[in-house]
N, C-alpha and C positions, 0 to 999 in steps of 0.2 A: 575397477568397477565402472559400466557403464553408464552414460549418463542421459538417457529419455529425453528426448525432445518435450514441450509443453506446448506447444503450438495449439495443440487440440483440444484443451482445457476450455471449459466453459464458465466464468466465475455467474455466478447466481447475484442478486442482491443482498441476500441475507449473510455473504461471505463463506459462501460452498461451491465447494469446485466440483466440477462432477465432469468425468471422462467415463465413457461407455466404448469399454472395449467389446470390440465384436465376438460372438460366438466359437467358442473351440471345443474338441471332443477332447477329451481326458478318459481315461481307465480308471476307474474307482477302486480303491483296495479290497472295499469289501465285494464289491458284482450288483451292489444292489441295481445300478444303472450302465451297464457298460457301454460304449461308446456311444452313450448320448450327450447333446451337446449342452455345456455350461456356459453360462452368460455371467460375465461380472462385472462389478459397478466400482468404484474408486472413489471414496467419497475423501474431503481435507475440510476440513473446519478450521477457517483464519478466525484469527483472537479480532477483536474489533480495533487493539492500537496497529493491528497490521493493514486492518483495510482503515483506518484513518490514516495510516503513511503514504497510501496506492492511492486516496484522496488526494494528497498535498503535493504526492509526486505529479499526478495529472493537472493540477492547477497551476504547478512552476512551470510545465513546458508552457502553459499558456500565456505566461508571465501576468503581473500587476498592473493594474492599471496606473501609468506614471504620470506626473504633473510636474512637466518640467522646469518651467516657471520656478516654482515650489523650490526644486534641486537647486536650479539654479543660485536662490536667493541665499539655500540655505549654507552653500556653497562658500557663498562670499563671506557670511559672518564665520565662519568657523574659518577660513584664511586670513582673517581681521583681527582673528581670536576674542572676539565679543561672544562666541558661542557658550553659555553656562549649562552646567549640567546639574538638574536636580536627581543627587544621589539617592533620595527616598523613592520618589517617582518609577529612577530605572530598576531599583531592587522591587518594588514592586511589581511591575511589568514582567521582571524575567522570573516571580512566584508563579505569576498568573502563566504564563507561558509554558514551566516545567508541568504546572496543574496540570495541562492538557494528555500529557503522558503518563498521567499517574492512571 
């Protein structure tokens, strides 16, 4: 099976694709119209966690804003081993984090 290019897709806001293919003549089975031409339209309805991933993927290429400083420091206490970790804190965080996907 072949696999279509997408180049020509146009996403909408609302997360609708829409490709307009250009006009062809087809033969109808019944005659009602014969070799007149049909126009048709390709509509894809993304789920919203699809266009909240195509959000997250376009903000990584952007990357974070970093504070090196920050790395640096943090850096050094976790090679000193003075880094603690509050275990309620990170489970909380990664509740909040899966929520996003739910």
């Amino acid at each position: 099976m072949a696999i279509n290019s997408v180049s020509n897709l146009s996403l909408r806001g609302n997360g609708i694709v829409d490709q307009a293919i250009p006009a062809k003549t087809e033969k109808t089975p019944s005659g009602s119209l014969p070799g007149k031409a049909v126009a048709e339209v390709d509509q894809v309805n993304l789920t919203t966690s699809s266009l909240r991933l195509r959000q997250i993927e376009t903000q990584d290429k952007e990357g974070p804003p970093m504070d090196q400083a920050k790395i640096d420091k943090l850096r050094a206490v976790i090679a000193s081993g003075e880094y603690q970790v509050d275990s309620g804190k990170l489970a909380s965080k990664i509740l909040d984090f899966e929520a996003t996907f739910a």
